[in-house]
C-alpha positions in Angstrom: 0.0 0.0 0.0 2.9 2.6 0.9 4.1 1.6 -2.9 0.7 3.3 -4.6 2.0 7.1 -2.3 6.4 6.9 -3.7 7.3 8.7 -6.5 4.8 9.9 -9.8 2.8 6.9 -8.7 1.3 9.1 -6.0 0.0 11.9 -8.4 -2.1 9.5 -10.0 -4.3 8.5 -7.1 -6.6 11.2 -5.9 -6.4 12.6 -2.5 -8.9 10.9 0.1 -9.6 11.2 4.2 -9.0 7.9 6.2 -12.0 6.7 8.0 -10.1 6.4 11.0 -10.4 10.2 11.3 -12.6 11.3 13.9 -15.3 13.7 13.2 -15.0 15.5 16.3 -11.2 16.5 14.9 -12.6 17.6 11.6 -15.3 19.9 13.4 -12.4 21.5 15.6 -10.3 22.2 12.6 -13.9 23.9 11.1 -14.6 25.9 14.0 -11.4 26.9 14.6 -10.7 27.8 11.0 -14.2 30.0 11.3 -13.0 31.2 15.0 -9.9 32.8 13.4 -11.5 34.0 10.3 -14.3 36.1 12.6 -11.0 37.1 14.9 -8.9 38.7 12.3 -12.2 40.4 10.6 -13.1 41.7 14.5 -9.6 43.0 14.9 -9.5 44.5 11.3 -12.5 46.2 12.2 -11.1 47.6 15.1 -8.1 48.7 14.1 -10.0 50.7 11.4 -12.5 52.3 13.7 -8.9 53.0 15.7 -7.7 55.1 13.1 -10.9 57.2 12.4 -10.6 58.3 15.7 -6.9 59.3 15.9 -8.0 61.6 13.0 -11.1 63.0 14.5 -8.8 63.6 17.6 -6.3 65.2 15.9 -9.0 67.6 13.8 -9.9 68.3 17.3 -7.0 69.1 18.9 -6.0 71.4 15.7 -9.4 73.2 16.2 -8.9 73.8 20.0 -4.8 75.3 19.2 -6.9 77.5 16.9 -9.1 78.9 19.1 -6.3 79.2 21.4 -4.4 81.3 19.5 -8.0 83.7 18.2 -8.5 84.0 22.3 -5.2 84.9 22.4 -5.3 87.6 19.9 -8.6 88.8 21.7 -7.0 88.8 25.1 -4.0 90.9 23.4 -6.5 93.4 21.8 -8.7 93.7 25.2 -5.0 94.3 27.2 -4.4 97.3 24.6 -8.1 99.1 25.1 -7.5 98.4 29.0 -4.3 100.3 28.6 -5.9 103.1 26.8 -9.3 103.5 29.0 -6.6 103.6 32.1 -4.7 106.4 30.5 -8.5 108.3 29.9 -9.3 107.4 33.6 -6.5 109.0 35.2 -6.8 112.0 32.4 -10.1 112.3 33.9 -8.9 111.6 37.6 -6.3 114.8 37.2 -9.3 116.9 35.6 -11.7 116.5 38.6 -8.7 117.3 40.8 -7.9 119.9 39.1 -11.6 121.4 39.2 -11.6 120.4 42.9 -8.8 122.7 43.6 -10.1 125.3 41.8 -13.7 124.7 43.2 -12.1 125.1 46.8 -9.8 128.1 46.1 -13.0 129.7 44.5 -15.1 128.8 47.4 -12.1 130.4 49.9 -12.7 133.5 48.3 
């Protein structure tokens, strides 16, 4: 019988299962083959949902270090008019004094 399987004999015969196979081993090799099939697609999935997410965090992120930098522009802009209203407010401040003393000295008279 091991003659039929040597050399080009064996190309000849077709390929066939032994009945000495249990079934039990065939449905393992099935369900495993199925198991990992289902495990790759699952982790394939993943790994692409992964990846839509790194770039919707990193749209994200580029949107908040924009705003950053139009709040700080703002915050430089409202620093300039706060440096010009407290240059009208002590113009203002040295006015009423200035009335004040006047105001009195008129008043002594």
């Amino acid at each position: 019988m091991a003659d039929k399987y040597q050399g080009t004999n064996r190309r000849e015969e077709q390929w066939h299962l032994d009945k000495k196979v249990p079934i039990s081993l065939i449905f393992a090799i099935v369900i495993q083959t199925i198991t990992i099939t289902w495990f790759f697609a699952d982790l394939s999935h993943k790994v692409e949902v992964n990846a839509k997410a790194i770039v919707e965090q990193d749209n994200s992120r580029r949107r908040m270090w924009d705003q950053i930098k139009d709040q700080e522009r703002i915050i430089g802009g409202l620093d300039t008019k706060i440096a010009a209203i407290d240059e009208r407010t002590s113009g203002i401040k040295d006015s009423v004094d200035r009335l004040l003393t006047l105001f009195l000295k008129d008043r002594e008279k």
